[in-house]
PASEBA-1860 file (N, C-alpha, C; in nm, 3 decimals):
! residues 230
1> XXXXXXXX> 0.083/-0.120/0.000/0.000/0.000/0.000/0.087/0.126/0.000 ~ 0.178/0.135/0.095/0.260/0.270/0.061/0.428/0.234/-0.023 ~ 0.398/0.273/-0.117/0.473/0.303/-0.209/0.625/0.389/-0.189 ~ 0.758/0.294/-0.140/0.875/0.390/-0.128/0.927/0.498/-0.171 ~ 0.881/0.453/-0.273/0.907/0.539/-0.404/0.853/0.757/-0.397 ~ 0.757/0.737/-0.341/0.686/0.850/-0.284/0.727/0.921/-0.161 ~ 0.828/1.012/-0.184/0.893/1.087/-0.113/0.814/1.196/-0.006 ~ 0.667/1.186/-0.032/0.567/1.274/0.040/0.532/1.211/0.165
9> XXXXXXXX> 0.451/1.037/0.097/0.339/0.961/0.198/0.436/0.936/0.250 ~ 0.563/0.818/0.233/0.634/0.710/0.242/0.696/0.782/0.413 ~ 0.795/0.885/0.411/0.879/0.919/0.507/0.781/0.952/0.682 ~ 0.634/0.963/0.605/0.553/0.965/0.757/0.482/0.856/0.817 ~ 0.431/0.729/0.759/0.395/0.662/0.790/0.516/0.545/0.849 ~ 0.449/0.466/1.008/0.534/0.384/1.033/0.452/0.266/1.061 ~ 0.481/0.156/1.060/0.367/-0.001/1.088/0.343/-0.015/1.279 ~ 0.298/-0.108/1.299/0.256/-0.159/1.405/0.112/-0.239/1.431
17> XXXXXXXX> 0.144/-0.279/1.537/-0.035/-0.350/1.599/-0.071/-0.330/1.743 ~ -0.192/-0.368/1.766/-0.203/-0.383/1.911/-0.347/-0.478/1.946 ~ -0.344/-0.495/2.096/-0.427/-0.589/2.144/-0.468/-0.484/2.253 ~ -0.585/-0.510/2.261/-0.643/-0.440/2.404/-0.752/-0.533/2.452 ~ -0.718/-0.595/2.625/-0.845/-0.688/2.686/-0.885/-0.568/2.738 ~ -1.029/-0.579/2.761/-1.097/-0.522/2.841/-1.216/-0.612/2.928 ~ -1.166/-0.593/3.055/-1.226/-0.614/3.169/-1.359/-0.536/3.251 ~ -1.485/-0.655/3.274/-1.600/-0.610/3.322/-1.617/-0.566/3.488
25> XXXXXXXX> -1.623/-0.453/3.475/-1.640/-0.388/3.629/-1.805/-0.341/3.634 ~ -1.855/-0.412/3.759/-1.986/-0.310/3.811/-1.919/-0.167/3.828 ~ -1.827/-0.117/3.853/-1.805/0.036/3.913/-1.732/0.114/3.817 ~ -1.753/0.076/3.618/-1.683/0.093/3.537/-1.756/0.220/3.564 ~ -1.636/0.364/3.498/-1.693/0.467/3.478/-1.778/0.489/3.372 ~ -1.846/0.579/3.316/-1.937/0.571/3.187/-1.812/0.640/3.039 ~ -1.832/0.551/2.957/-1.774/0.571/2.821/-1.841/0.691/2.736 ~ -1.828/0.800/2.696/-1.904/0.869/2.602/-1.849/0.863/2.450
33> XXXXXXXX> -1.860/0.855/2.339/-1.853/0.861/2.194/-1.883/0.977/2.112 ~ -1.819/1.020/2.034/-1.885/1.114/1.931/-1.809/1.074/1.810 ~ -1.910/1.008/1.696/-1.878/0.952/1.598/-1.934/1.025/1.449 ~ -1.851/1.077/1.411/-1.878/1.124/1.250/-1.845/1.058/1.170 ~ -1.927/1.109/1.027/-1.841/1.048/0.896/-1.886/1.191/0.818 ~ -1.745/1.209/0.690/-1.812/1.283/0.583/-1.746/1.216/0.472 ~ -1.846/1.118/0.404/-1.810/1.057/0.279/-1.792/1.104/0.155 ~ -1.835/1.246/0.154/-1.782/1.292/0.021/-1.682/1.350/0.023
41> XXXXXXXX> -1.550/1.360/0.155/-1.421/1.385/0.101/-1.369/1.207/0.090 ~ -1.424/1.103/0.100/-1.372/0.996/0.063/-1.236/0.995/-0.001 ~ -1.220/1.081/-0.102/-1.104/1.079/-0.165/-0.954/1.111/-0.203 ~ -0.959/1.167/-0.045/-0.873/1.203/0.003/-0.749/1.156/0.064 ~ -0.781/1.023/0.134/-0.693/0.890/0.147/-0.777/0.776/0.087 ~ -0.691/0.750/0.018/-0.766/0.623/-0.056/-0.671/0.505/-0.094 ~ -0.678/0.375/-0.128/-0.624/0.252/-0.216/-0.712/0.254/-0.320 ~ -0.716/0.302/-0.398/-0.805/0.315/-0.562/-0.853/0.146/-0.567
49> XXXXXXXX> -0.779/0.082/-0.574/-0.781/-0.048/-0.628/-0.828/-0.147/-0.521 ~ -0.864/-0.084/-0.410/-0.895/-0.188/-0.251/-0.967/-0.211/-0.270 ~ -1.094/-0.179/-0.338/-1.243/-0.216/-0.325/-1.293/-0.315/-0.499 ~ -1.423/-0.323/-0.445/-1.462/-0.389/-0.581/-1.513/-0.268/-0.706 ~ -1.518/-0.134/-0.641/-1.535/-0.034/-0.774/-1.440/-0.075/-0.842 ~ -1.370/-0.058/-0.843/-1.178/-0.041/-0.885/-1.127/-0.159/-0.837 ~ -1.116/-0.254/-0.889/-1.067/-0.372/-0.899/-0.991/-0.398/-0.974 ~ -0.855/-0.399/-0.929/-0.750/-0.447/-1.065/-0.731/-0.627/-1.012
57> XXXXXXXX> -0.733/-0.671/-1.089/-0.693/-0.824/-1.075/-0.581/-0.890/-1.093 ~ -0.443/-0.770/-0.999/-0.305/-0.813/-1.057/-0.259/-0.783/-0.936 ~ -0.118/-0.821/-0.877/-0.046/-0.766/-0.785/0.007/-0.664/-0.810 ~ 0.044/-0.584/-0.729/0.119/-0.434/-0.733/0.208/-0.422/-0.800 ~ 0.299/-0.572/-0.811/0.383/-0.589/-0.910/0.418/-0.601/-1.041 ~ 0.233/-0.635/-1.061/0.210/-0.637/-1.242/0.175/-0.529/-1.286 ~ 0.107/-0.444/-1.197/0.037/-0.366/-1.287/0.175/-0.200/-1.353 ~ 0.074/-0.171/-1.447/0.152/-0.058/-1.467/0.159/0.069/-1.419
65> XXXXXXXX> 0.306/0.084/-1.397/0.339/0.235/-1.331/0.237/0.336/-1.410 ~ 0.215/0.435/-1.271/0.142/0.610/-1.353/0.271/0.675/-1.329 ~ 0.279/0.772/-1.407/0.388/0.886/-1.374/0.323/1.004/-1.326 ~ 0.339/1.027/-1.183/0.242/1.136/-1.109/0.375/1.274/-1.173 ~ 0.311/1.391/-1.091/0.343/1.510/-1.147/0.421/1.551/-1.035 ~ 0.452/1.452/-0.911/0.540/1.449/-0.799/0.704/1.449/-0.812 ~ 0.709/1.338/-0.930/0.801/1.298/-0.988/0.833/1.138/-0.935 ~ 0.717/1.051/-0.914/0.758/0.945/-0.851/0.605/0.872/-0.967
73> XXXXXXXX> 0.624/0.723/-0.925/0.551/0.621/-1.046/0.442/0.577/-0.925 ~ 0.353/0.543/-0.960/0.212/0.521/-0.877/0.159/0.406/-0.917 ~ 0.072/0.358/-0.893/-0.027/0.234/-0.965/-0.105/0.222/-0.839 ~ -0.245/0.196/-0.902/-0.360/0.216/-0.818/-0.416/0.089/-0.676 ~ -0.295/0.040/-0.690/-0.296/-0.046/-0.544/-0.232/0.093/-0.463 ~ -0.168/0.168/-0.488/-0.061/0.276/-0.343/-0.161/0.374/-0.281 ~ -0.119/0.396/-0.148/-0.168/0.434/-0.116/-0.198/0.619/-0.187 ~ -0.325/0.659/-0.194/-0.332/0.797/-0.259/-0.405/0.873/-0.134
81> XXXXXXXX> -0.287/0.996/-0.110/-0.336/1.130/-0.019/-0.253/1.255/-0.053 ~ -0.414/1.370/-0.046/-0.462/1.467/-0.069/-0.377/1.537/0.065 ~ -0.284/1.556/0.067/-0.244/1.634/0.177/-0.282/1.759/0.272 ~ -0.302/1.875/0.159/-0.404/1.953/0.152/-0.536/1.946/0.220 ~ -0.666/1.829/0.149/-0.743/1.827/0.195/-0.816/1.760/0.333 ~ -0.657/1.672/0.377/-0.670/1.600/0.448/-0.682/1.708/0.592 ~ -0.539/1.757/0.555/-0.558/1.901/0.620/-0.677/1.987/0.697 ~ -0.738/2.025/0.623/-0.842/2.126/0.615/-0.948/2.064/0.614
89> XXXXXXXX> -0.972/1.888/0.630/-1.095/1.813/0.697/-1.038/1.810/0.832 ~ -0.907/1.799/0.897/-0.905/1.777/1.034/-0.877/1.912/1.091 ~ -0.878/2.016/1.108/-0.927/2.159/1.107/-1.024/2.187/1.127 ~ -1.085/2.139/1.025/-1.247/2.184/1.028/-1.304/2.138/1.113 ~ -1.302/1.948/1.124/-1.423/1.876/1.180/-1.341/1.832/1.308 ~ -1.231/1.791/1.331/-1.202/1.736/1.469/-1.211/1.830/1.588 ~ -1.178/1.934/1.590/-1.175/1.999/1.709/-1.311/2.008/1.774 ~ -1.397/2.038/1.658/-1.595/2.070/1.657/-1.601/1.974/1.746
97> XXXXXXXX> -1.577/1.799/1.679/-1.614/1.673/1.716/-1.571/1.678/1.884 ~ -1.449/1.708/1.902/-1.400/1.714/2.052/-1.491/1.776/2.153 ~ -1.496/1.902/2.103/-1.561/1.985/2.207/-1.750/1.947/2.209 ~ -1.803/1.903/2.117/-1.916/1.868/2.107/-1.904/1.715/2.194 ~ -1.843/1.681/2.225/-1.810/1.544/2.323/-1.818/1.584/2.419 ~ -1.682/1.683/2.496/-1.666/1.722/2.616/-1.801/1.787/2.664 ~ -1.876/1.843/2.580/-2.012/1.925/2.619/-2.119/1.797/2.671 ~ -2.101/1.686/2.602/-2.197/1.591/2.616/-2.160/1.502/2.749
105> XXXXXXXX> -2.017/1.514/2.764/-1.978/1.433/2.895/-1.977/1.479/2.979 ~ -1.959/1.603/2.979/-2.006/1.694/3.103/-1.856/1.722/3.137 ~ -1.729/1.700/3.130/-1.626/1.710/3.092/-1.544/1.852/3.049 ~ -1.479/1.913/3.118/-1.363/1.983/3.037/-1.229/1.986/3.064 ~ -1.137/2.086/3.023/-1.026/2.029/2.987/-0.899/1.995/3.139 ~ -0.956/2.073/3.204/-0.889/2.038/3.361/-0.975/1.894/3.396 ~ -1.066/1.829/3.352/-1.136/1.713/3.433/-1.018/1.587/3.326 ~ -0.944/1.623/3.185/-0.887/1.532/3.086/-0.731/1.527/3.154
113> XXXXXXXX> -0.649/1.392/3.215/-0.510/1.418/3.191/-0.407/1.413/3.048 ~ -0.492/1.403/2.973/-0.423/1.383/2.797/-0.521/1.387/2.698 ~ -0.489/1.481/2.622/-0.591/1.449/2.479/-0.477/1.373/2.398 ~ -0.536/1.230/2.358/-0.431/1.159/2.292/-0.490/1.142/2.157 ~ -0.435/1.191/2.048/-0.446/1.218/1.920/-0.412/1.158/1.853 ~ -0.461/1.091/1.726/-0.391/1.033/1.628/-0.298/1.113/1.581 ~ -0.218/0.988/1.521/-0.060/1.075/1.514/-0.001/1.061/1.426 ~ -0.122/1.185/1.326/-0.064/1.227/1.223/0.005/1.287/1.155
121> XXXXXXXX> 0.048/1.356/1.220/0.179/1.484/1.223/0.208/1.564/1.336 ~ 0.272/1.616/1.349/0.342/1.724/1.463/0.240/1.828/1.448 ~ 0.243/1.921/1.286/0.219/2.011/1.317/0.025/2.033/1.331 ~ -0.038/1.873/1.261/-0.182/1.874/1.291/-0.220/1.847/1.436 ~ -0.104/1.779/1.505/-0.163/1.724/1.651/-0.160/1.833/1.693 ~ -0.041/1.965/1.720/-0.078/2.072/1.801/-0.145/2.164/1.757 ~ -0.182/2.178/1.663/-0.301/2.257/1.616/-0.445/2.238/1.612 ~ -0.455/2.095/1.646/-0.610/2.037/1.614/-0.576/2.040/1.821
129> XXXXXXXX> -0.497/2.025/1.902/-0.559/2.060/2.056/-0.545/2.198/2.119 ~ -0.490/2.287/2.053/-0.545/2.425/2.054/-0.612/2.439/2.050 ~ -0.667/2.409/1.908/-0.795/2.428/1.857/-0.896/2.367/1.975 ~ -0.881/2.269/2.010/-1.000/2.201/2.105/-0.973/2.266/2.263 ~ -0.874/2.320/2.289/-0.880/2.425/2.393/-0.792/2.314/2.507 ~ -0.682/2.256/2.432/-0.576/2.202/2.567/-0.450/2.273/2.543 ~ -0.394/2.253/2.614/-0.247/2.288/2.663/-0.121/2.254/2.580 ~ -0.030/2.261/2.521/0.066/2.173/2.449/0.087/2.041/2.560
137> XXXXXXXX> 0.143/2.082/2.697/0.156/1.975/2.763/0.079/1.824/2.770 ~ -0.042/1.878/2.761/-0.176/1.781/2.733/-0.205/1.717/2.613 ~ -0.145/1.739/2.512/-0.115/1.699/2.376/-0.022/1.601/2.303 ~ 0.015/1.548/2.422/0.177/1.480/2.310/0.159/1.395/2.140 ~ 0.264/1.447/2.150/0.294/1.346/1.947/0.426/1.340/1.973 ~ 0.542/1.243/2.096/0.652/1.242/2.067/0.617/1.065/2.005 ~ 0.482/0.991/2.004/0.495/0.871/1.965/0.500/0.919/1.788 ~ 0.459/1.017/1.732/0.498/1.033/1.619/0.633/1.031/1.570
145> XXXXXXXX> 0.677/1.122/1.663/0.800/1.171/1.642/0.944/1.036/1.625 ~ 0.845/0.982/1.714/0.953/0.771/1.732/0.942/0.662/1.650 ~ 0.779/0.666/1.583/0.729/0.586/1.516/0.663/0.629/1.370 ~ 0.647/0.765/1.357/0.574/0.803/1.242/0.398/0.787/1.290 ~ 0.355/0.787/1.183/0.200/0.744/1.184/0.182/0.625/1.157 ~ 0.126/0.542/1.283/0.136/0.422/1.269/-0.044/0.358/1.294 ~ -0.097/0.498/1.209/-0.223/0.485/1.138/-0.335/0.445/1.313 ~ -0.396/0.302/1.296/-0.515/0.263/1.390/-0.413/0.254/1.502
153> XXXXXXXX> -0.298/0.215/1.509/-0.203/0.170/1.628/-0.163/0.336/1.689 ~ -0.169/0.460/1.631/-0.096/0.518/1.676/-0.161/0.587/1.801 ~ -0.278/0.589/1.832/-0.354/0.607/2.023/-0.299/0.525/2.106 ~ -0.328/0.384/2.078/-0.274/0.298/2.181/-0.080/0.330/2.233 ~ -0.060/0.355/2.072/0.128/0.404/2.071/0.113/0.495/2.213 ~ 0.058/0.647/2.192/0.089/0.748/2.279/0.011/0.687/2.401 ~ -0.076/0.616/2.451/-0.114/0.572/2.602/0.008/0.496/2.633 ~ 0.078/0.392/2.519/0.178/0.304/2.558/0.301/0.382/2.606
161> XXXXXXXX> 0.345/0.480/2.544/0.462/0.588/2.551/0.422/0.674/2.680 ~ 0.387/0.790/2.619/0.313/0.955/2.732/0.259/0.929/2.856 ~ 0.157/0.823/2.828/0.049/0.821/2.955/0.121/0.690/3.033 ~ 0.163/0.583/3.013/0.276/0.473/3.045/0.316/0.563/3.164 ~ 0.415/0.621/3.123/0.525/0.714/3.127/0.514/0.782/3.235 ~ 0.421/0.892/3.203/0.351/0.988/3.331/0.275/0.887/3.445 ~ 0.243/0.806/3.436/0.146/0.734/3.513/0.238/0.669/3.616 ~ 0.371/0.599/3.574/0.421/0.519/3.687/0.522/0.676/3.718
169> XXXXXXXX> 0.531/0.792/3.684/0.628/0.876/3.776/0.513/0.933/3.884 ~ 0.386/0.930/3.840/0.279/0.980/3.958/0.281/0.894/4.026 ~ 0.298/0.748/4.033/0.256/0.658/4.047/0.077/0.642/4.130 ~ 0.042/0.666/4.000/-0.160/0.666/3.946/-0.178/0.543/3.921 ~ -0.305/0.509/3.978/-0.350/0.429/3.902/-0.509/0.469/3.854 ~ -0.549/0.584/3.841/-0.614/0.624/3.770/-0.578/0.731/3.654 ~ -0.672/0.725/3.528/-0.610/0.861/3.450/-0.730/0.842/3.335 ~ -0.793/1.009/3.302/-0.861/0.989/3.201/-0.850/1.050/3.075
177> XXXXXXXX> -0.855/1.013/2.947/-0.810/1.043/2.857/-0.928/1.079/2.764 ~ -0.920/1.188/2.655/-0.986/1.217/2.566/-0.903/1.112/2.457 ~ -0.973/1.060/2.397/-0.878/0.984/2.259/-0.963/0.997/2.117 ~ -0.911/1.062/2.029/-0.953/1.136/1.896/-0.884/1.083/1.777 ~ -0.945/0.972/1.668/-0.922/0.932/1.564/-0.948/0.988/1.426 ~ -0.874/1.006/1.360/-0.938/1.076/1.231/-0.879/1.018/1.131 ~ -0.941/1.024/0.972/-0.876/0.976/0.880/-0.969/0.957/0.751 ~ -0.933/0.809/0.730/-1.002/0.750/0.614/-1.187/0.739/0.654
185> XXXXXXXX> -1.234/0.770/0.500/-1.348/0.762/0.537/-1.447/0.924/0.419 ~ -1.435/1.032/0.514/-1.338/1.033/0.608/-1.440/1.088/0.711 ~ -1.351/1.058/0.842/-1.452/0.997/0.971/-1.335/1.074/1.063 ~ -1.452/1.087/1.230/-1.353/1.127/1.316/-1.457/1.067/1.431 ~ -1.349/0.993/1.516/-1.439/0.901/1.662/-1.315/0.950/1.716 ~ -1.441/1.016/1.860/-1.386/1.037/1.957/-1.454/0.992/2.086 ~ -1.357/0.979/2.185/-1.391/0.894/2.343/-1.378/0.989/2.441 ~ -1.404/0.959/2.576/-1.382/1.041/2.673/-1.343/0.917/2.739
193> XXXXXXXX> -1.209/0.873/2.790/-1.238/0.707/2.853/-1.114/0.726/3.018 ~ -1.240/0.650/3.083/-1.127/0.666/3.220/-1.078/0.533/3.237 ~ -0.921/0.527/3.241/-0.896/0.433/3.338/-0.820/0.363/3.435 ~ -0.891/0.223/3.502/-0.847/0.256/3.655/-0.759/0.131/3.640 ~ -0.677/0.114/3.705/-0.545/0.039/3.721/-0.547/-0.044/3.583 ~ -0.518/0.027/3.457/-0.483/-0.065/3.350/-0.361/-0.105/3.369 ~ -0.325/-0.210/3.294/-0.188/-0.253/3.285/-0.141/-0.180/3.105 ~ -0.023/-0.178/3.126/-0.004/-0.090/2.982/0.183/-0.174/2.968
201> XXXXXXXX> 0.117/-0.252/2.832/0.301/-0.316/2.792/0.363/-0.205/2.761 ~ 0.332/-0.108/2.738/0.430/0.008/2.629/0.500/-0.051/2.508 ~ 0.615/-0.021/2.432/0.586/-0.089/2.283/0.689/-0.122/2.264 ~ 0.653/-0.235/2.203/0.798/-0.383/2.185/0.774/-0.298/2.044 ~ 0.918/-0.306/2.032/1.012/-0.285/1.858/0.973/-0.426/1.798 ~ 0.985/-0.422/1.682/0.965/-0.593/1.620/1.070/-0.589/1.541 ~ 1.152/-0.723/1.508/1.279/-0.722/1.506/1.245/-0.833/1.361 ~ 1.248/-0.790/1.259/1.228/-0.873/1.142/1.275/-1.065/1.192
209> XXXXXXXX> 1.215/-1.121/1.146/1.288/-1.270/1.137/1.351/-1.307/1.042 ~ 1.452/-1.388/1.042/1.549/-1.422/0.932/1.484/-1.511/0.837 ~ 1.388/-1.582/0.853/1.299/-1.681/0.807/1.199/-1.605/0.727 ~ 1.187/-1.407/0.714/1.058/-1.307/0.699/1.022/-1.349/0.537 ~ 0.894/-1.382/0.509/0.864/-1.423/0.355/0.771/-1.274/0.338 ~ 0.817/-1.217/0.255/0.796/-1.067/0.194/0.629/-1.117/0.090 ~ 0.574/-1.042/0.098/0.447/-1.055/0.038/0.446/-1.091/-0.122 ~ 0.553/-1.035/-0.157/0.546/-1.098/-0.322/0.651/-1.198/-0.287
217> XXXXXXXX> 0.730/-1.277/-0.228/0.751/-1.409/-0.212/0.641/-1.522/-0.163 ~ 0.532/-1.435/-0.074/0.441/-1.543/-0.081/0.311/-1.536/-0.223 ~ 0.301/-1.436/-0.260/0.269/-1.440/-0.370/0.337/-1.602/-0.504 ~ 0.426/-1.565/-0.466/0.508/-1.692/-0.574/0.506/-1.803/-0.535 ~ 0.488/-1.826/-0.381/0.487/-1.950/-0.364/0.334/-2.042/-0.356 ~ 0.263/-1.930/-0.369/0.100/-1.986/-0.406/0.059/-1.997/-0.566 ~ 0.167/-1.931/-0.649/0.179/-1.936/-0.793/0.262/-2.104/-0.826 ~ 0.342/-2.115/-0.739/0.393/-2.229/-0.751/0.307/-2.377/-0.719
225> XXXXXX> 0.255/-2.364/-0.578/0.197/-2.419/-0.524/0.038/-2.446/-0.638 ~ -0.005/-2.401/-0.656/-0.100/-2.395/-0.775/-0.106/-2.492/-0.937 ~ 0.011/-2.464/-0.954/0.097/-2.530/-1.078/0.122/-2.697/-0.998 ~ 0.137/-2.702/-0.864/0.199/-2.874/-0.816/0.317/-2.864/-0.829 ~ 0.408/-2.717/-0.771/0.550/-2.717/-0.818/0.607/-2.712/-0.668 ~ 0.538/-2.656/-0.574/0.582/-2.656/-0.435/0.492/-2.776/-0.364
END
């Protein structure tokens, strides 16, 4: 999906995963949500070719290069973003989305110890919690700054890092967090979520395996396998 080759997307995005249990308490605090979508900037982050509109029936590897006006080669499996508009949808609609939460939770910004932001850039994270009326302190993106944008993983990143972090020097075992997703879609969910003695791994590096079969090697070996050659 992201394309090396692309000197724009390529240098901000970084991978990862995560797992989260969650445990049933009678004395859980209450969860609040505020969930948007606006589907007609859809096209703003996109995989052209992910869906069944746009269906190419080849690997990334067959199909043919575009020559964008970037100066780099494309083909409609890579990932495609509107930088610009991506921009000026999280501007517009996330901060609204925030504060239309905090109004509903009854919530403001002295009752939040972190607004934890997707972590999409430096300069959108501190501008989109201005905008929502926190503090720089209350804001961090140094999990950007370590990992890039590591897309759905990158909230859990900054609770694993920032709030980790701050939590065993208080030594808390409570803490409540605003947590604000934005992106594809394009959509913005936001939480108001408290909580009380989580356990938090913070974040294992992953260390390639020497044994690692790269996606167009397994590609070949199901081309093989197919034929009765593997």
């Amino acid at each position: 999906v992201f394309n090396v080759d692309n000197r724009v997307n390529a240098p901000v995005f970084g991978d990862g995963g995560s797992a989260a249990l969650v445990e049933y308490s009678a004395d859980s605090a209450k969860v609040c949500f505020n969930i948007e979508t606006f589907s007609e900037g859809y096209e703003a982050i996109i995989v052209p070719a992910s869906g069944q509109r746009c269906r190419v029936f080849k690997s990334p590897q067959e199909e043919e290069p575009i020559q964008t006006p970037f100066g780099h080669k494309a083909t409609l499996s890579d990932l495609y973003m509107d930088g610009g508009a991506v921009f000026d949808f999280t501007m517009s609609r996330v901060p609204s989305n925030i504060k239309i939460l905090m109004e509903y939770a009854g919530v403001g910004e002295k009752d939040i110890d972190y607004l934890c932001l997707h972590q999409a850039n430096k300069q959108i994270i501190q501008t989109v919690g201005a905008a929502a009326g926190f503090p720089e302190e209350k804001t961090p993106w140094t999990a950007f700054e370590n990992y890039g944008n590591n897309t759905m993983v990158s909230i859990p990143t900054v609770i694993n890092t920032t709030v980790k972090e701050s939590m065993e020097v208080a030594n808390a075992e409570k803490t409540t967090l605003l947590c604000s997703g934005y992106g594809n879609g394009l959509a913005v969910a936001s939480c108001v979520l408290a909580l009380d003695r989580p356990y938090l791994s913070g974040v294992k590096d992953y260390v390639k395996p020497k044994d690692f079969v790269s996606g167009a090697e397994y590609a070949e070996y199901w081309k093989r396998k197919l034929r009765g050659e593997a």
